[in-house]
PDB file of N, H, CA, C and O in Angstrom:
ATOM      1  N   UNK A   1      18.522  -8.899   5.334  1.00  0.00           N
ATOM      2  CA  UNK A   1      17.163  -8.381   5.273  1.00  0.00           C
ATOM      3  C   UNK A   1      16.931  -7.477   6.481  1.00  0.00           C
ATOM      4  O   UNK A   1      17.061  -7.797   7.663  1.00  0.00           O
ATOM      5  N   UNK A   2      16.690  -6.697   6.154  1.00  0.00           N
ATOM      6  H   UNK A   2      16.584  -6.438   5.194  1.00  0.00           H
ATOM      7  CA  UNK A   2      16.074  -5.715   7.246  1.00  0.00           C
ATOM      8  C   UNK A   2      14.514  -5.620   7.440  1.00  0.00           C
ATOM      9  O   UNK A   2      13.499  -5.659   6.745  1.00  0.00           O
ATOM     10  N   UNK A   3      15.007  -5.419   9.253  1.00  0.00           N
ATOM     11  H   UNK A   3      15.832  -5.387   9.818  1.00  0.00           H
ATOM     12  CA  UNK A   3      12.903  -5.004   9.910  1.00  0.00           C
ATOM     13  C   UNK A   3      12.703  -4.055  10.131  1.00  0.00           C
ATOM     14  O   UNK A   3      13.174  -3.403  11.062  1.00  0.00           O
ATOM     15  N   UNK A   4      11.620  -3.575   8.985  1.00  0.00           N
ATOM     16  H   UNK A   4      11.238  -4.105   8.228  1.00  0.00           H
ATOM     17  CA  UNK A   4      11.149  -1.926   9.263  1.00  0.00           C
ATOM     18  C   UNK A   4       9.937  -2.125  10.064  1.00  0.00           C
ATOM     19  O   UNK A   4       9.260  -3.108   9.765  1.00  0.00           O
ATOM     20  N   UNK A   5       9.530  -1.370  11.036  1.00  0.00           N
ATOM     21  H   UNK A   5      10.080  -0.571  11.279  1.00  0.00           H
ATOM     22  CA  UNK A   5       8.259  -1.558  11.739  1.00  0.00           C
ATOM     23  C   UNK A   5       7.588  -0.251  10.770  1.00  0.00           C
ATOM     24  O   UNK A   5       8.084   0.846  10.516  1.00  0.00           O
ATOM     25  N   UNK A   6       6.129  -0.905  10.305  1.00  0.00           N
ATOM     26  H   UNK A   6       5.726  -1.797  10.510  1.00  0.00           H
ATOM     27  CA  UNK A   6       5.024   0.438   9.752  1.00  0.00           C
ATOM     28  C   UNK A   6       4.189   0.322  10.381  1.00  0.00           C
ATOM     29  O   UNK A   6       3.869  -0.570  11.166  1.00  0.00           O
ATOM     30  N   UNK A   7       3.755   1.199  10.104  1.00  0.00           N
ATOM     31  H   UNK A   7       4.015   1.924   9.466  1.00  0.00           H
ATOM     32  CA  UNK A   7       1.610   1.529  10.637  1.00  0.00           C
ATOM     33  C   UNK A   7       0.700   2.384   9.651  1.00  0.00           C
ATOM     34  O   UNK A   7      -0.494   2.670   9.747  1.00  0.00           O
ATOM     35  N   UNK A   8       1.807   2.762   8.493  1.00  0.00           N
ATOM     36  H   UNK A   8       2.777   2.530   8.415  1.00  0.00           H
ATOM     37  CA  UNK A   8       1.091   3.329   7.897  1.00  0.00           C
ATOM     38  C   UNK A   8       0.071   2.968   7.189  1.00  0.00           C
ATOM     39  O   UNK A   8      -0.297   1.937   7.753  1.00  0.00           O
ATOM     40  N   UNK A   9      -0.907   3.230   5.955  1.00  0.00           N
ATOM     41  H   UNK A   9      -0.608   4.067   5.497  1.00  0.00           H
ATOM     42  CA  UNK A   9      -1.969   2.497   5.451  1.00  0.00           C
ATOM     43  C   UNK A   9      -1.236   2.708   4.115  1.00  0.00           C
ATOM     44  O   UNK A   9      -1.538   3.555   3.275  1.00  0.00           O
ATOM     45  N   UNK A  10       0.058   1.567   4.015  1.00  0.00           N
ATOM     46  H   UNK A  10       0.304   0.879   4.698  1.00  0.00           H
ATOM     47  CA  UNK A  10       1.011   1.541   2.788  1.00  0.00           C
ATOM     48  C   UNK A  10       0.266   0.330   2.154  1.00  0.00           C
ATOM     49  O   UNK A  10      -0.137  -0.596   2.858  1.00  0.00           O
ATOM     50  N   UNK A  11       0.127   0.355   1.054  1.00  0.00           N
ATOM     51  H   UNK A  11       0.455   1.107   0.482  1.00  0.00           H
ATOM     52  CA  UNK A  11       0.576  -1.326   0.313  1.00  0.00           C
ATOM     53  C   UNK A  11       1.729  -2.138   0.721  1.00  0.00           C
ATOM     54  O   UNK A  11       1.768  -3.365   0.808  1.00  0.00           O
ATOM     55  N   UNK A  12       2.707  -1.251   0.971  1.00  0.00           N
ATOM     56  H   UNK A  12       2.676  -0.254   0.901  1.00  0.00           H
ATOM     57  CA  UNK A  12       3.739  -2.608   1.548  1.00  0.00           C
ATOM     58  C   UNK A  12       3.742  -3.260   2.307  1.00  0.00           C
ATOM     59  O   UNK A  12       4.155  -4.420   2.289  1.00  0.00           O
ATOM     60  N   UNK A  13       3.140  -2.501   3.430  1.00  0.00           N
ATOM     61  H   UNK A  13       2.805  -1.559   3.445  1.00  0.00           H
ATOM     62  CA  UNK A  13       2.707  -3.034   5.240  1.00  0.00           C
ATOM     63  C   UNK A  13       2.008  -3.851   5.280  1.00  0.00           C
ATOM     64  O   UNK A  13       0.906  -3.855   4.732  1.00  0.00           O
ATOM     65  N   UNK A  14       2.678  -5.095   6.204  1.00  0.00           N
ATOM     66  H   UNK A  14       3.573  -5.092   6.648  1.00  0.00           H
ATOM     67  CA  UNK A  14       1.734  -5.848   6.271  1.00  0.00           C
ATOM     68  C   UNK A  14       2.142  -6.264   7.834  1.00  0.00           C
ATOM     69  O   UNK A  14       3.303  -6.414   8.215  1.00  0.00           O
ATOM     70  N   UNK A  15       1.066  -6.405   8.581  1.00  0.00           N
ATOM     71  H   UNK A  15       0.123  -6.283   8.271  1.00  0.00           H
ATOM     72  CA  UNK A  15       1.461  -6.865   9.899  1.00  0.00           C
ATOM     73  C   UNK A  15       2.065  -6.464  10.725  1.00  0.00           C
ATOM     74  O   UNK A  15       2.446  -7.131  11.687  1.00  0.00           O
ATOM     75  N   UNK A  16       2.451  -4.437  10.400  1.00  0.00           N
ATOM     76  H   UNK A  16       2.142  -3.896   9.618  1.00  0.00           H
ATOM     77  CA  UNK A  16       2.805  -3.858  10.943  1.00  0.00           C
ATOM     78  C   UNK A  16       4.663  -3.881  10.554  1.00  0.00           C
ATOM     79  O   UNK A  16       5.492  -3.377  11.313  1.00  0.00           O
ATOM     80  N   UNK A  17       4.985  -4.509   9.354  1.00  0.00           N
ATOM     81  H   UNK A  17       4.312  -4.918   8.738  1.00  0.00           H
ATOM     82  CA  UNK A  17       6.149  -4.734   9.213  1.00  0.00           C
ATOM     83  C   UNK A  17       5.828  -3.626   7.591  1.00  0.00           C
ATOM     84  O   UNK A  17       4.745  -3.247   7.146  1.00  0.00           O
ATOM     85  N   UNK A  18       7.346  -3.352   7.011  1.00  0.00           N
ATOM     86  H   UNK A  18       8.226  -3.659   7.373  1.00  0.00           H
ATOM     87  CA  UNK A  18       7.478  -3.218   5.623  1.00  0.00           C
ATOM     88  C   UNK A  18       7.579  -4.115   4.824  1.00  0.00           C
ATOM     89  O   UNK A  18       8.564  -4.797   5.106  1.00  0.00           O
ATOM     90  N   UNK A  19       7.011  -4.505   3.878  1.00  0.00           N
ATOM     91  H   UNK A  19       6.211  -3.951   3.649  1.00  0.00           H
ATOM     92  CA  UNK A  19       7.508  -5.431   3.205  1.00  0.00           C
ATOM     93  C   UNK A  19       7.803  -5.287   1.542  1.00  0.00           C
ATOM     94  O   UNK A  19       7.526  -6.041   0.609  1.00  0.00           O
ATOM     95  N   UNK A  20       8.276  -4.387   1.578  1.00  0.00           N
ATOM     96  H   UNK A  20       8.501  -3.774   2.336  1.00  0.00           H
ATOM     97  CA  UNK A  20       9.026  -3.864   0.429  1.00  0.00           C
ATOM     98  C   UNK A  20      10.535  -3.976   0.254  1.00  0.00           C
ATOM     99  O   UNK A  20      11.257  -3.224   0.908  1.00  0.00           O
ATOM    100  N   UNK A  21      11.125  -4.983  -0.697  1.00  0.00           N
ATOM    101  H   UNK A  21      10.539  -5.594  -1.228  1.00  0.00           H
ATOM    102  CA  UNK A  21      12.303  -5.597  -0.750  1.00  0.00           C
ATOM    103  C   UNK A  21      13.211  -5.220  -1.820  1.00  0.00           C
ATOM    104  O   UNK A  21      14.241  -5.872  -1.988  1.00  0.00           O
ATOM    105  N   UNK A  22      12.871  -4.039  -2.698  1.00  0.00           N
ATOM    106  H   UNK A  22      12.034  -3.510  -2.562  1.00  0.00           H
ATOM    107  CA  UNK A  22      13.821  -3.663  -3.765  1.00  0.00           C
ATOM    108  C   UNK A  22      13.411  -2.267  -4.041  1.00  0.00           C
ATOM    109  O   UNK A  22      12.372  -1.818  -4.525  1.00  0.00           O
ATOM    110  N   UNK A  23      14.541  -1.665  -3.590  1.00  0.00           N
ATOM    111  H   UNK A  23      15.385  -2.030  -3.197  1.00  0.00           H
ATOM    112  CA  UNK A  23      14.165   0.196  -3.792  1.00  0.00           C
ATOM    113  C   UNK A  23      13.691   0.309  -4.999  1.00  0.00           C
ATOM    114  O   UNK A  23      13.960  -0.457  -5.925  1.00  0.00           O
ATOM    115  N   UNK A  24      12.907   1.340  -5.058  1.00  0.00           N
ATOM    116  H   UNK A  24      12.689   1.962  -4.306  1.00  0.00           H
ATOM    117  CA  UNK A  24      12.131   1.914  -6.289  1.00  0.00           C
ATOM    118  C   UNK A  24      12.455   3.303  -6.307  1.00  0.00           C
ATOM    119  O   UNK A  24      13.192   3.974  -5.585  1.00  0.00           O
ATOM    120  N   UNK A  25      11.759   3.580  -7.273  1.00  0.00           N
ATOM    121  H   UNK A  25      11.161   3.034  -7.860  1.00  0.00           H
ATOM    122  CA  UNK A  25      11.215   5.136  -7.774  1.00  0.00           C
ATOM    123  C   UNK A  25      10.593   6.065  -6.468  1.00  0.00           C
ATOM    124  O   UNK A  25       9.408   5.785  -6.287  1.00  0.00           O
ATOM    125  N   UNK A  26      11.085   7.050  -5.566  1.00  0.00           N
ATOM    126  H   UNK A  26      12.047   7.278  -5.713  1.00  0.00           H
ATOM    127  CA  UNK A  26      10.714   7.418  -4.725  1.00  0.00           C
ATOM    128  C   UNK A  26       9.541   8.161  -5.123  1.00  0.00           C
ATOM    129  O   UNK A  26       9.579   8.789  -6.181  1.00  0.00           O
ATOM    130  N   UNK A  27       8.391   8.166  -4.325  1.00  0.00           N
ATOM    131  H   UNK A  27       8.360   7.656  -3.466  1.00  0.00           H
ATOM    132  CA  UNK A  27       6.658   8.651  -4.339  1.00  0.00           C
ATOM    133  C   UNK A  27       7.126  10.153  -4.708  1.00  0.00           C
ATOM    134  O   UNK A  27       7.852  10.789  -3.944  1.00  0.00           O
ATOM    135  N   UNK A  28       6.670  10.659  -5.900  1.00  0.00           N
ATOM    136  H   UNK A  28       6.080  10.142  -6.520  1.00  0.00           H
ATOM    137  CA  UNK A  28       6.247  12.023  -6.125  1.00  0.00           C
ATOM    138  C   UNK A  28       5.716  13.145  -4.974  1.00  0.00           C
ATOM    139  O   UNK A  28       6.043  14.331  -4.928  1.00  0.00           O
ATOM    140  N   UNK A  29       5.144  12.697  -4.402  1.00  0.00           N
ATOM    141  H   UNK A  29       4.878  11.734  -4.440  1.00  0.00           H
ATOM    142  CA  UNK A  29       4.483  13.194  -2.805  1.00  0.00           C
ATOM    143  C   UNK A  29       4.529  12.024  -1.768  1.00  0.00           C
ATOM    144  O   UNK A  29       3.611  11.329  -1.333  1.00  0.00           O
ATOM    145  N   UNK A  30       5.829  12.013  -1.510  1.00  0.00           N
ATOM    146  H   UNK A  30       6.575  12.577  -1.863  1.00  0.00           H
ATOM    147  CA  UNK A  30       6.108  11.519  -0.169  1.00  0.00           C
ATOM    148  C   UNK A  30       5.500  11.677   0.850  1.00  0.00           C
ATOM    149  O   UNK A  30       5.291  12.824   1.246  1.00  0.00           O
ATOM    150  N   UNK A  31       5.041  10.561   1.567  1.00  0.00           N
ATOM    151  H   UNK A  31       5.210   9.629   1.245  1.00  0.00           H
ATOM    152  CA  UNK A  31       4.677  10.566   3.345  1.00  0.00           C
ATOM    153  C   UNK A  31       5.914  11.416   3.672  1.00  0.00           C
ATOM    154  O   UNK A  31       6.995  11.652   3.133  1.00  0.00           O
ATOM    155  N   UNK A  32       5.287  11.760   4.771  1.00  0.00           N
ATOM    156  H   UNK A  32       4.409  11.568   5.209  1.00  0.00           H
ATOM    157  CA  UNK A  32       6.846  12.259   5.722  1.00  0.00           C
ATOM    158  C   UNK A  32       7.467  11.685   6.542  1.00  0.00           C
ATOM    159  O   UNK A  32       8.404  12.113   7.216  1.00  0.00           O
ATOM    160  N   UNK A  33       6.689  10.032   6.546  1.00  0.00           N
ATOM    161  H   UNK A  33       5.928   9.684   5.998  1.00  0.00           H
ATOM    162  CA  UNK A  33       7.789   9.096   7.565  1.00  0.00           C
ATOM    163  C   UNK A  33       7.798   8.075   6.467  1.00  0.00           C
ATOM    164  O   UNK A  33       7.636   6.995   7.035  1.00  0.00           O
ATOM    165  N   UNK A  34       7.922   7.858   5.019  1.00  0.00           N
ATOM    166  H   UNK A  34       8.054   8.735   4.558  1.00  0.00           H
ATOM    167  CA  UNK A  34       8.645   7.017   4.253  1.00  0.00           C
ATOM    168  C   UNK A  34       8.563   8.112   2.973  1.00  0.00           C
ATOM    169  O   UNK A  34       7.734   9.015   2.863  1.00  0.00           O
ATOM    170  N   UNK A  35       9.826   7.731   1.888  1.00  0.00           N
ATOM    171  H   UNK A  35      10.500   6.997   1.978  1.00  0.00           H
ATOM    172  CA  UNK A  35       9.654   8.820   0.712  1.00  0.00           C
ATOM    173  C   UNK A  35       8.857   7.083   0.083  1.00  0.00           C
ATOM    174  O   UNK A  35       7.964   7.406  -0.700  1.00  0.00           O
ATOM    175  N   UNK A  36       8.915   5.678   0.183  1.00  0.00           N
ATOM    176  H   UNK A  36       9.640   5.416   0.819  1.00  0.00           H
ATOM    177  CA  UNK A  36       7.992   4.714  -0.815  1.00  0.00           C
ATOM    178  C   UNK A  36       6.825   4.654  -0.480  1.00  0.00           C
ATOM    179  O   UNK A  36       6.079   3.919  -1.126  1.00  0.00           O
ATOM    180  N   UNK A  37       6.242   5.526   0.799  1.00  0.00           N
ATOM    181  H   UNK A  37       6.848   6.124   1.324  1.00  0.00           H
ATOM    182  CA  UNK A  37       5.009   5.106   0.560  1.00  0.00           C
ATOM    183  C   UNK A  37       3.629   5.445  -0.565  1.00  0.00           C
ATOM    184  O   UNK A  37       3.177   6.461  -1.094  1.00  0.00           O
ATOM    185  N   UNK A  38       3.411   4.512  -0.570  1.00  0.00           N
ATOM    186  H   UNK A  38       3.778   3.687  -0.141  1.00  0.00           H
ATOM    187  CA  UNK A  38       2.218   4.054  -1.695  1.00  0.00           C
ATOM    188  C   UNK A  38       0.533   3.587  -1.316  1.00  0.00           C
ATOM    189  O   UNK A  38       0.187   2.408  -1.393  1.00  0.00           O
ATOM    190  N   UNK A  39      -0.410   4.677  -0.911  1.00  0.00           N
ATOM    191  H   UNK A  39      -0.129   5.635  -0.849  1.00  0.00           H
ATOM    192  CA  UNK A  39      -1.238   4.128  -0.359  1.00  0.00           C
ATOM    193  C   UNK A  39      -2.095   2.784  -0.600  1.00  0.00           C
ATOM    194  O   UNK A  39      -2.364   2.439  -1.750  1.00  0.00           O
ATOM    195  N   UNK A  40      -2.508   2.050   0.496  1.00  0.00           N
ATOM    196  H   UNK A  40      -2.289   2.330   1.430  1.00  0.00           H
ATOM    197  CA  UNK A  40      -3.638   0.940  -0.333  1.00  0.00           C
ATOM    198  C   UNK A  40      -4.566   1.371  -0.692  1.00  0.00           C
ATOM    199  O   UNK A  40      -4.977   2.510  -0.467  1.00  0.00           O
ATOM    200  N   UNK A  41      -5.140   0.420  -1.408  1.00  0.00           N
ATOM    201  H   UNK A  41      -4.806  -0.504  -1.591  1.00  0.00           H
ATOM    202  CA  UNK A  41      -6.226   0.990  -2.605  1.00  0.00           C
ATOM    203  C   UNK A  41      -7.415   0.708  -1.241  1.00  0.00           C
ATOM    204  O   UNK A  41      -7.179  -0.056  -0.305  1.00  0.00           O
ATOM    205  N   UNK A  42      -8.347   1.294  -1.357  1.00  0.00           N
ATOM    206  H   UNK A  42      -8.538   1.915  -2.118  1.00  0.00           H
ATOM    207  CA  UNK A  42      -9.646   1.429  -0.896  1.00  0.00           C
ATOM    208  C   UNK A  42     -10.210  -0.302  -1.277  1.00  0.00           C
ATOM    209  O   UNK A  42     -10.776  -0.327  -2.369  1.00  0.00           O
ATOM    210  N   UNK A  43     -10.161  -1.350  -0.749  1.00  0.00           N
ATOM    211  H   UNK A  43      -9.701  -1.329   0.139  1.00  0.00           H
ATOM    212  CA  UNK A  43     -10.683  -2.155  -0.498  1.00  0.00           C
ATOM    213  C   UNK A  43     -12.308  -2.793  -0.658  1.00  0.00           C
ATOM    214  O   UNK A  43     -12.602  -3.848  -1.219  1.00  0.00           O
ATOM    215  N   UNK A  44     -13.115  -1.963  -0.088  1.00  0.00           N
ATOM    216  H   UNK A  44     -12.876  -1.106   0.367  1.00  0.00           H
ATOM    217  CA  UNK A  44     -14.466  -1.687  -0.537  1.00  0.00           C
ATOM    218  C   UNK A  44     -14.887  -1.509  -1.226  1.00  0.00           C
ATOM    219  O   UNK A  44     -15.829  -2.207  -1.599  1.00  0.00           O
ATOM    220  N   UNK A  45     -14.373  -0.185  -2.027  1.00  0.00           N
ATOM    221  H   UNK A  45     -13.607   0.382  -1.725  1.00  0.00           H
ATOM    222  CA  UNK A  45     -14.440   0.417  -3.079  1.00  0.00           C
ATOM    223  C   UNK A  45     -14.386  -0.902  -4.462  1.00  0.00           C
ATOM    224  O   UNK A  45     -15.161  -1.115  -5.395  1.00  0.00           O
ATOM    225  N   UNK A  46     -13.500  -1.370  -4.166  1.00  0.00           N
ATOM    226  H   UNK A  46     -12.871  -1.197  -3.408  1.00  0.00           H
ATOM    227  CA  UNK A  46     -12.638  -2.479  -4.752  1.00  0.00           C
ATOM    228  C   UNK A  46     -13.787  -3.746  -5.208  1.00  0.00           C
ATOM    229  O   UNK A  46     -14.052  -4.295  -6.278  1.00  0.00           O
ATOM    230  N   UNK A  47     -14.268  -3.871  -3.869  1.00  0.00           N
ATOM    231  H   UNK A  47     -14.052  -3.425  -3.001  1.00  0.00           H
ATOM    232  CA  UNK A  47     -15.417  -5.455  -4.092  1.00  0.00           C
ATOM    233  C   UNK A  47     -16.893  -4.809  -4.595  1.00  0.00           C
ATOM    234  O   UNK A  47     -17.799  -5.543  -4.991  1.00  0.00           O
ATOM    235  N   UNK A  48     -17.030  -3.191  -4.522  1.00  0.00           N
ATOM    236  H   UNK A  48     -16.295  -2.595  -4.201  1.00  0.00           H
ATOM    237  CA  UNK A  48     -18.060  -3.198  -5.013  1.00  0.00           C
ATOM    238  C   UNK A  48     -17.540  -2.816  -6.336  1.00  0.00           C
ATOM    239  O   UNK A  48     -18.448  -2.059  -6.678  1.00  0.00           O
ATOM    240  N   UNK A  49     -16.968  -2.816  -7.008  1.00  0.00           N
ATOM    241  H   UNK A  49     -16.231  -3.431  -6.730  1.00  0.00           H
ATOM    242  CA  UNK A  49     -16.430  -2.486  -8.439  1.00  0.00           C
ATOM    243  C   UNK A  49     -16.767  -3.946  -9.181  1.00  0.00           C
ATOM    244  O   UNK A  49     -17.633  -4.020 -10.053  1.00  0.00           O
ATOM    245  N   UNK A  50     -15.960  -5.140  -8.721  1.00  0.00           N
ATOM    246  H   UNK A  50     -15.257  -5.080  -8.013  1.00  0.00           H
ATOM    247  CA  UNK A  50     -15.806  -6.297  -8.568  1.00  0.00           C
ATOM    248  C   UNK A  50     -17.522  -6.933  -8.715  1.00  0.00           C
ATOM    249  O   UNK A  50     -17.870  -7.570  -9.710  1.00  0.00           O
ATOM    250  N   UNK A  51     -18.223  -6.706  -7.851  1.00  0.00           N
ATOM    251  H   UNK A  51     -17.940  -6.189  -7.044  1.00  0.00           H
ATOM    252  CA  UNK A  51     -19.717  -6.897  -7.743  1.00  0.00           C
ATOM    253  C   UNK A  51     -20.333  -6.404  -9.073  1.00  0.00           C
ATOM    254  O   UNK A  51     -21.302  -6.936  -9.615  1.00  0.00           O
ATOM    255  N   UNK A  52     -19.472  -5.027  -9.665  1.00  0.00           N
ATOM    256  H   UNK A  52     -18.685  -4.595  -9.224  1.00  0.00           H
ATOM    257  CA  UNK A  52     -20.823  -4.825 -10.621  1.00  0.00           C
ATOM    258  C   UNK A  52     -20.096  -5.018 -11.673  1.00  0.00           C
ATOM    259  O   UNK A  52     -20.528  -4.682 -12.776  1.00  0.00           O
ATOM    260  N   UNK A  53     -19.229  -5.422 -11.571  1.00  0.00           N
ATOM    261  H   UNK A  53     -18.878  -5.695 -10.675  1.00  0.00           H
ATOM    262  CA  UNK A  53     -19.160  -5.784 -12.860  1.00  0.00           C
ATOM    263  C   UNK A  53     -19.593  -7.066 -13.250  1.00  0.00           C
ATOM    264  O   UNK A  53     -19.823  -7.115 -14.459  1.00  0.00           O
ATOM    265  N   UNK A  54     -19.852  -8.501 -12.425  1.00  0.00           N
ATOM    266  H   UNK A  54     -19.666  -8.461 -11.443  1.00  0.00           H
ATOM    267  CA  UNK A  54     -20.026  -9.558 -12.922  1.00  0.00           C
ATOM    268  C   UNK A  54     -21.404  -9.549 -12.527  1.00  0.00           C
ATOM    269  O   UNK A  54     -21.921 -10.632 -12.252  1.00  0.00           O
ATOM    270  N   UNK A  55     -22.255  -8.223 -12.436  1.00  0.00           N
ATOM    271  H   UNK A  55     -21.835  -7.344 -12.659  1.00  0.00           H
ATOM    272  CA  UNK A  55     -24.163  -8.250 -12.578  1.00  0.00           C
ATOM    273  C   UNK A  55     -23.907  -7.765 -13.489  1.00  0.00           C
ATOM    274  O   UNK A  55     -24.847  -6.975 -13.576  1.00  0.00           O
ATOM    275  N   UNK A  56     -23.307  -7.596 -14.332  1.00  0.00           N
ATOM    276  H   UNK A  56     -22.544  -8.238 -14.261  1.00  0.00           H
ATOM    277  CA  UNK A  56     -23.593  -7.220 -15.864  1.00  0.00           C
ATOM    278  C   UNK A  56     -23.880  -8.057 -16.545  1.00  0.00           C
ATOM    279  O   UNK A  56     -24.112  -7.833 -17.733  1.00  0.00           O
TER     280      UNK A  56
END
């Protein structure tokens, strides 16, 4: 197993580590310091989605 140190705002990163364990499909528009990165989803965005949907 290998230690990648990140910082990016990947989905894989967690804790400042990579944690992505089986090569994939390299990103169509690559970062320029990983070709997997995959941004995280907007979070916020996320719980207020989450919120309206169960005031329905």
């Amino acid at each position: 197993m290998m230690n990648i140190n990140c910082s990016l705002n990947c989905f894989f990163q967690n804790d400042g580590k990579c944690t992505l364990t089986h090569t994939r499909t390299a990103s169509s528009t690559p970062h320029p310091e990983c070709v997997y990165f995959m941004e995280k989803p907007d979070t916020s965005s996320l719980a207020a989605q989450h919120k309206n949907i169960h005031q329905q």
